[in-house]
C-alpha angles and dihedrals in degrees: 000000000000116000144180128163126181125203137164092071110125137111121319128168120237110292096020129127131241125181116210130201139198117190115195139209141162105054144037094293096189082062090064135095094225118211152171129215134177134203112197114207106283082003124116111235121266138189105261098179131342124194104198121220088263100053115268131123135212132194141202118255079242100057105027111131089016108058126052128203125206142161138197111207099186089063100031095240136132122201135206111190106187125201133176088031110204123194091242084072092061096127148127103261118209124198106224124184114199122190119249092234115351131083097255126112138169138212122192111202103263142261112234115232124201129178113186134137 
Protein backbone atom coordinates (compact mmCIF):
# COMPACT_ATOMS: atom_id res chain seq x y z
CA UNK A 1 0.00 0.00 0.00
CA UNK A 2 1.12 3.41 -1.20
CA UNK A 3 1.77 5.67 1.16
CA UNK A 4 2.90 9.27 1.80
CA UNK A 5 2.50 11.38 5.15
CA UNK A 6 3.55 14.80 5.65
CA UNK A 7 4.39 16.55 9.40
CA UNK A 8 6.11 19.60 10.66
CA UNK A 9 2.81 22.30 9.16
CA UNK A 10 1.49 24.41 11.98
CA UNK A 11 1.54 28.10 13.00
CA UNK A 12 4.81 30.30 12.55
CA UNK A 13 5.18 34.43 12.84
CA UNK A 14 6.56 36.41 9.89
CA UNK A 15 10.11 35.65 9.40
CA UNK A 16 10.05 32.28 11.35
CA UNK A 17 11.24 28.71 10.21
CA UNK A 18 9.34 25.46 9.82
CA UNK A 19 10.92 22.04 8.68
CA UNK A 20 8.51 19.62 6.73
CA UNK A 21 8.70 16.29 6.26
CA UNK A 22 7.28 13.72 4.02
CA UNK A 23 7.97 9.89 5.02
CA UNK A 24 7.24 7.24 2.13
CA UNK A 25 6.19 3.58 1.74
CA UNK A 26 4.87 1.34 -0.65
CA UNK A 27 7.22 1.61 -3.61
CA UNK A 28 10.91 2.04 -4.62
CA UNK A 29 11.15 5.59 -3.24
CA UNK A 30 14.90 6.43 -4.83
CA UNK A 31 13.02 5.87 -8.18
CA UNK A 32 10.88 8.79 -7.48
CA UNK A 33 10.95 12.77 -8.50
CA UNK A 34 10.14 13.96 -5.04
CA UNK A 35 8.13 17.20 -4.71
CA UNK A 36 6.19 19.75 -2.69
CA UNK A 37 3.47 21.58 -3.61
CA UNK A 38 1.25 24.03 -1.86
CA UNK A 39 -2.59 25.31 -2.47
CA UNK A 40 -3.26 28.37 -0.75
CA UNK A 41 -7.27 28.92 0.27
CA UNK A 42 -9.27 30.13 -3.39
CA UNK A 43 -5.42 29.48 -5.03
CA UNK A 44 -4.61 26.69 -7.75
CA UNK A 45 -2.00 24.58 -6.68
CA UNK A 46 1.50 25.25 -7.65
CA UNK A 47 5.21 23.34 -7.41
CA UNK A 48 6.80 24.77 -4.61
CA UNK A 49 10.42 22.51 -4.77
CA UNK A 50 11.29 19.17 -6.57
CA UNK A 51 14.31 17.15 -5.86
CA UNK A 52 14.67 14.79 -9.01
CA UNK A 53 15.81 10.72 -8.58
CA UNK A 54 19.21 11.72 -9.35
CA UNK A 55 19.63 14.31 -6.96
CA UNK A 56 18.76 17.84 -8.24
CA UNK A 57 16.40 20.31 -6.98
CA UNK A 58 14.50 22.66 -8.38
CA UNK A 59 12.36 26.03 -6.69
CA UNK A 60 9.85 28.05 -7.35
CA UNK A 61 10.74 31.82 -8.53
CA UNK A 62 8.70 32.52 -5.13
CA UNK A 63 10.81 30.52 -2.68
CA UNK A 64 14.24 30.46 -4.17
CA UNK A 65 17.03 31.49 -1.45
CA UNK A 66 14.49 30.90 1.24
CA UNK A 67 13.17 26.93 0.95
CA UNK A 68 15.35 23.92 0.85
CA UNK A 69 14.55 20.67 -0.48
CA UNK A 70 16.18 17.35 0.70
CA UNK A 71 15.65 13.58 0.68
CA UNK A 72 16.87 10.75 2.40
CA UNK A 73 16.65 7.83 0.43
CA UNK A 74 17.70 5.44 2.87
CA UNK A 75 14.69 6.33 4.96
CA UNK A 76 12.37 7.18 2.33
CA UNK A 77 11.86 10.48 3.40
CA UNK A 78 11.83 14.19 1.65
CA UNK A 79 12.34 17.33 3.66
CA UNK A 80 11.18 21.35 3.19
CA UNK A 81 12.67 23.20 5.33
CA UNK A 82 11.18 26.52 5.02
CA UNK A 83 13.01 30.17 6.29
CA UNK A 84 11.97 33.83 6.03
CA UNK A 85 8.57 32.74 6.20
CA UNK A 86 6.41 35.23 4.66
CA UNK A 87 2.51 35.28 5.10
CA UNK A 88 2.00 34.78 1.21
CA UNK A 89 3.25 31.21 1.91
CA UNK A 90 0.19 30.46 4.44
CA UNK A 91 -1.06 26.98 2.59
CA UNK A 92 -1.78 23.91 2.88
CA UNK A 93 1.87 21.86 1.51
CA UNK A 94 1.48 18.15 -0.22
CA UNK A 95 4.33 15.72 -0.63
CA UNK A 96 4.02 14.33 -4.22
CA UNK A 97 6.57 11.25 -5.80
CA UNK A 98 6.59 11.10 -9.27
CA UNK A 99 8.25 8.14 -11.23
CA UNK A 100 11.16 8.76 -13.11
CA UNK A 101 9.72 7.43 -16.05
CA UNK A 102 6.59 5.78 -15.58
CA UNK A 103 3.27 7.11 -15.37
CA UNK A 104 2.82 6.70 -11.60
CA UNK A 105 2.57 9.36 -9.18
CA UNK A 106 1.72 9.73 -5.68
CA UNK A 107 -0.01 12.51 -3.30
CA UNK A 108 0.09 12.26 0.60
CA UNK A 109 -3.15 14.56 2.39
CA UNK A 110 -1.61 17.57 3.20
CA UNK A 111 0.15 19.71 6.46
CA UNK A 112 -1.34 23.01 6.90
CA UNK A 113 1.08 25.85 7.06
CA UNK A 114 0.25 29.40 8.66
CA UNK A 115 2.47 32.40 9.08
CA UNK A 116 0.91 35.05 10.97
CA UNK A 117 2.04 37.20 13.53
Amino acid sequence: QVQLVESGGGLVQPGGSLRLSCVASGFTFSRYHMSWYRQAPGKERELVAVMTSGGSPNYADSVKGRFTISRVNAKNMVFLQMNSLKPDDTADYYCNAKHSYLQLAYWGQGTQVTVSS
